[in-house]
Structure formats: C-alpha cells, structure tokens
PAKE-13438 format. One record per residue: residue in one letter; x, y, z of N, C-alpha, C in turn. Coordinates in steps of 0.05 Angstrom, whole numbers, plus 32768, in hexadecimal, padded with zeros to 4 digits. Layout:
# PAKE-13438
aXYZXYZXYZ...
END
This chain:
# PAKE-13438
x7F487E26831D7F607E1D830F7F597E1582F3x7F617E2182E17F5E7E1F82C37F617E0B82BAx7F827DFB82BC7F877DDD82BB7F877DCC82D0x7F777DBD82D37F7B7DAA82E77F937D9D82E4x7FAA7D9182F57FB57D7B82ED7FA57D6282F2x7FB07D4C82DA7F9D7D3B82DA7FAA7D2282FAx7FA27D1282FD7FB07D02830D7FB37CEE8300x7FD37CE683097FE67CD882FD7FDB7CBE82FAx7FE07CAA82E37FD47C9B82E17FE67C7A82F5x80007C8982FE800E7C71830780167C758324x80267C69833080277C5D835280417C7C8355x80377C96835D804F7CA58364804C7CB08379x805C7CC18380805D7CD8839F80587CEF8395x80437D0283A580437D1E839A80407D3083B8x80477D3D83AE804C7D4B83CD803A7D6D83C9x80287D7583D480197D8B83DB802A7DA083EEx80237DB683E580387DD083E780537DCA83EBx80637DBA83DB80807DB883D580917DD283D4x80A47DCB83F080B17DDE83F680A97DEF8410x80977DEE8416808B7DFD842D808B7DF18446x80807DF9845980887DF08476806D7DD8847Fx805C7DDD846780487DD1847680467DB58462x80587DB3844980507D9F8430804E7D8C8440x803F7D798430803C7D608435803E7D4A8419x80487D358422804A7D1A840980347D078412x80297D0483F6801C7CF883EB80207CDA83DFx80127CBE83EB80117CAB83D07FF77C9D83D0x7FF97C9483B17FE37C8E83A47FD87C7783AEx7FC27C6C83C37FB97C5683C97FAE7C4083B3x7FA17C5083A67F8E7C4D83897F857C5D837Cx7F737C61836A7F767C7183537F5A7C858366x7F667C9D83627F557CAE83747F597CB5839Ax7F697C9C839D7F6D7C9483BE7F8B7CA983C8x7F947CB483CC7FAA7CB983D97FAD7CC383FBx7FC37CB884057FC67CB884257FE47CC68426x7FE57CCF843F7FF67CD5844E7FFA7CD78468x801A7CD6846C801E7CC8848B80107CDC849Ex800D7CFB849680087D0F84A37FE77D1C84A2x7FD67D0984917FB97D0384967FAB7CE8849Dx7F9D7CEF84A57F8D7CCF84AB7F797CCE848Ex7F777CAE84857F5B7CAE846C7F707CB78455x7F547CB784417F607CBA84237F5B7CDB841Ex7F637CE284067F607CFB83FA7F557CF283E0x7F467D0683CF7F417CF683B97F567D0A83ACx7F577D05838F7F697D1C837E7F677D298382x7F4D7D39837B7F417D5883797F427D668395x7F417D5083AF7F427D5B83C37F647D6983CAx7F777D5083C17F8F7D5E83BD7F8F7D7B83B2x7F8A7D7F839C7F937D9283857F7D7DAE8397x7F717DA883AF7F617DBF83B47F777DC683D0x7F847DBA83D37F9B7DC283E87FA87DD583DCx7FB47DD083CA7FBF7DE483C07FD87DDA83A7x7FF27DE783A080007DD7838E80077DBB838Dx7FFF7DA7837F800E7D8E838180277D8C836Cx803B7D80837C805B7D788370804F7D5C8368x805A7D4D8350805D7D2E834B807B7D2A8350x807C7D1A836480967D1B836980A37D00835Cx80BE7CFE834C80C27CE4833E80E87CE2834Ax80EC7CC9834B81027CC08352811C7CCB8341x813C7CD58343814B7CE58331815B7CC88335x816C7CD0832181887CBC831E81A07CC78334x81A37CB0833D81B17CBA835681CE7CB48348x81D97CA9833A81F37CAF832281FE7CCA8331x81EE7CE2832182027CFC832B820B7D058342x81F97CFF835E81EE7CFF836B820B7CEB837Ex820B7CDA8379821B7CC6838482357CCA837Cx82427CD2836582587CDF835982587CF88367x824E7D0C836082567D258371825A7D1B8395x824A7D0D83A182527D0483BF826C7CFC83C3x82717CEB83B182897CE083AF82A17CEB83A6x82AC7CFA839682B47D0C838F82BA7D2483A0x82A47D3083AF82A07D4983C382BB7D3283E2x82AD7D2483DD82BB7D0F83FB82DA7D0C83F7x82D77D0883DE82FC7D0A83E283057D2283DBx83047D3C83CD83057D5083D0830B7D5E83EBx82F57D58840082FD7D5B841983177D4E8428x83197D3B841C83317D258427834D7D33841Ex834A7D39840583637D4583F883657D5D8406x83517D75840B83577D8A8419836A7D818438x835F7D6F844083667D68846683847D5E845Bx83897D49844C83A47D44844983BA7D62843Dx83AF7D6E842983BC7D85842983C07D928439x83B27D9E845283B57D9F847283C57D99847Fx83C27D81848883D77D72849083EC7D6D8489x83F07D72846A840F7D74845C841C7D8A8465x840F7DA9846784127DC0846784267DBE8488x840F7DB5849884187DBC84B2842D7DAB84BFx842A7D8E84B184457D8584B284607D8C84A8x84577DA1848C84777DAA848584807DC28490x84697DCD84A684677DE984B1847D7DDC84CCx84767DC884DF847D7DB684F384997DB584EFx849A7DA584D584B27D9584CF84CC7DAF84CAx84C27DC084C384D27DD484BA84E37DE684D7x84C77DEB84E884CD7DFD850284E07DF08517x84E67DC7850D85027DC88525851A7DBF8512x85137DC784FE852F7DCA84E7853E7DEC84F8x85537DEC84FC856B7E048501856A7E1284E7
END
C-alpha cells in the first residue's frame, strides 16, 4: 500500500471491510490499541490496515435525518386520511338513491 493511512489522532470508530458481510467496527482503546466486540485482545493499527480497507467512521447531523422522518410520517398520515376520505365518499355516496 503506497499510502498508508495514518491513524487518527482522536477517540473514533472505524470499521474494516465496510459494507461487506464480514466488516467489523473498530474502537480506539489507546493510541495504537483497538478492540472489538467480534475479537478478543487488541489490534495494533497496522494490524488493522493489513485486514484490509479501513472506514473512519464519524457521527452525521441527525437535523436532516430527523426532518425527513418526520415529514415522511405525516406524509403517510395524509395518504391514509385521503383513503379514508375517498372510501367514505365512495360509502356515503352508494346509499344515496
């Protein structure tokens, strides 16, 4: 590997073959130390980075995240009441003469 990445100098999660069936997450015990729930003992960096790709994985703003949920939730709501408007004026209509 031409560039090493270096290891991060602060407290994060990195996760080894990100995306795949077998990845695994990573955190930093101490500088050089990292564990996971899915090994026993430490890894050093370099032992990471010989697994294969490492992700640094960092926390997103959950803002958009929480807006689009919310948003998507009543969207659904408005669909079901439009529904229910529909089939009530479908109802309401069939014992009109």
């Amino acid at each position: 590997m031409a560039n090493r990445l270096e290891e991060p100098e602060f407290d994060c999660v990195v996760a080894t073959q990100w995306g795949y069936s077998d990845q695994q997450l990573w955190t930093r015990a101490s500088i050089d130390a990292w564990t996971s729930e899915s090994a026993s003992g430490y890894l050093s960096w370099d032992e990471l980075l010989e697994i294969g790709e490492v992700t640094i994985l960092t926390p997103a703003n959950l803002d958009p995240y929480e807006t689009g949920r919310r948003d998507g939730r009543f969207e659904v709501l408005r669909e079901v009441d439009a529904s229910l408007r529909r089939i009530g004026e479908a109802t309401y209509k069939i014992g009109k003469p």
